[in-house]
C-alpha positions, -999 to +999 in steps of 0.1 A: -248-039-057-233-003-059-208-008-033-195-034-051-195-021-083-178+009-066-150-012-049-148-026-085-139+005-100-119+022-072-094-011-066-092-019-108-078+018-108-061+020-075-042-012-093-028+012-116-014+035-093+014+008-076+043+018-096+070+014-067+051-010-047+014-008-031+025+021-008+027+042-040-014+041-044-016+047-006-026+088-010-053+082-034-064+049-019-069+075+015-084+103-007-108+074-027-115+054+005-119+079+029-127+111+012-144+105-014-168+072-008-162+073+030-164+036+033-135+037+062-123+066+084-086+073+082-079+056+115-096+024+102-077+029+069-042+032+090-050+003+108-063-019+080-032-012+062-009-019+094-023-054+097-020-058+059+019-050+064+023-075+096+003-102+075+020-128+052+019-123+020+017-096-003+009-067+019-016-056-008-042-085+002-052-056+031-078-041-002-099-077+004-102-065+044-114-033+029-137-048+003-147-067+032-153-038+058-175-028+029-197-050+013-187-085+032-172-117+015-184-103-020-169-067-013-136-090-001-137-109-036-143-082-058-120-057-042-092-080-048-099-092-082-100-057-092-066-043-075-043-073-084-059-089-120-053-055-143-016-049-132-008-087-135-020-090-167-003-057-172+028-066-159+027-101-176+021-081-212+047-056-206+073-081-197+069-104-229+073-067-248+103-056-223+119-091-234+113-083-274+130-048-266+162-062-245+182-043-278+159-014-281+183+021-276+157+036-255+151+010-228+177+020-202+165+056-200+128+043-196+142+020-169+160+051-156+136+072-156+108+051-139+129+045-110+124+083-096+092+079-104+085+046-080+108+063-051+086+094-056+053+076-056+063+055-026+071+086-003+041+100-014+019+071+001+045+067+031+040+109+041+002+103+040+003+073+060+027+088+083-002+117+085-032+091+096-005+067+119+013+092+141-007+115+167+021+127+185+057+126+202+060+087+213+042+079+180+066+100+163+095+088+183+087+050+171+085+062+135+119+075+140+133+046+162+124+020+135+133+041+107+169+040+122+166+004+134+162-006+098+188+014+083+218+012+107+211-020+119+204-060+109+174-065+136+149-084+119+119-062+111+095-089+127+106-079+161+104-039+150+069-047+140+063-066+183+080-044+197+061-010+177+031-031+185+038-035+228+048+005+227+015+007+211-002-013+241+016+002+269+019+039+262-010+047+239-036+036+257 
């Protein structure tokens, strides 16, 4: 039962941390997950978190696989009650008050200034992914051939994803 109050705890405040999208509590999820309770290694993290992204859905569910890893179909459960109930009742408080404020004076710098803030939080967790994920010059190479592939061009990111994922069979092994 400590695991799972401990998955309980670490997702309910990981939950708060996804300003910017779930990348953004990606650092402390590693430091939490790996560091601290050592319930995944950063390789397992990397890769739990890859399939979470190639899954449908919200890419978030990936915290059940570690709740899962963890303490089983419970650990599952629990892990993503905690990470996705606070911020949506969160989110659904704080938009009924963002609609009482539409005329409030200071709503346009808050929106303002919490936009940094999400880009900022969102590197963050994307440099300490990119940390655990590449392990040298073809892994880097990929990183920087999808990174252009998504900003210069239309290619859909599905076949970005295959085709990351047959480099991955063919020269990594």
């Amino acid at each position: 039962m400590d695991q799972i109050s401990g998955l309980a705890r670490v997702f309910s405040y990981l939950s708060f941390l996804t300003i910017g999208g779930g990348m953004a509590a990606f650092p402390e999820m590693k430091s939490l997950v790996v560091g601290t309770y050592h319930w995944l290694n950063e390789e397992q993290l990397v890769h739990v978190y890859s399939v979470g992204q190639m899954s449908p859905g919200p890419n978030m569910m990936m915290v059940a696989e570690v709740g899962y890893l963890v303490a089983g179909f419970l650990g599952a459960t629990i892990a993503a009650l905690a990470f996705f109930v606070p911020t949506g009742i969160l989110t659904f408080g704080v938009g009924r008050l963002w609609q009482r404020l539409a005329n409030w004076p200071w709503r346009d710098s808050i929106q303002r200034g919490l936009g940094p803030v999400a880009i900022g939080m969102a590197v963050a967790g994307l440099i300490t992914f990119g940390k655990g994920a590449i392990h040298g010059w073809l892994t880097l190479a990929v990183a920087f051939a999808v990174f252009y592939a998504t900003v210069k061009t239309r290619i859909n990111p599905a076949l970005l994803i295959l085709s990351g994922a047959a480099v991955g069979v063919i020269g990594l092994r």
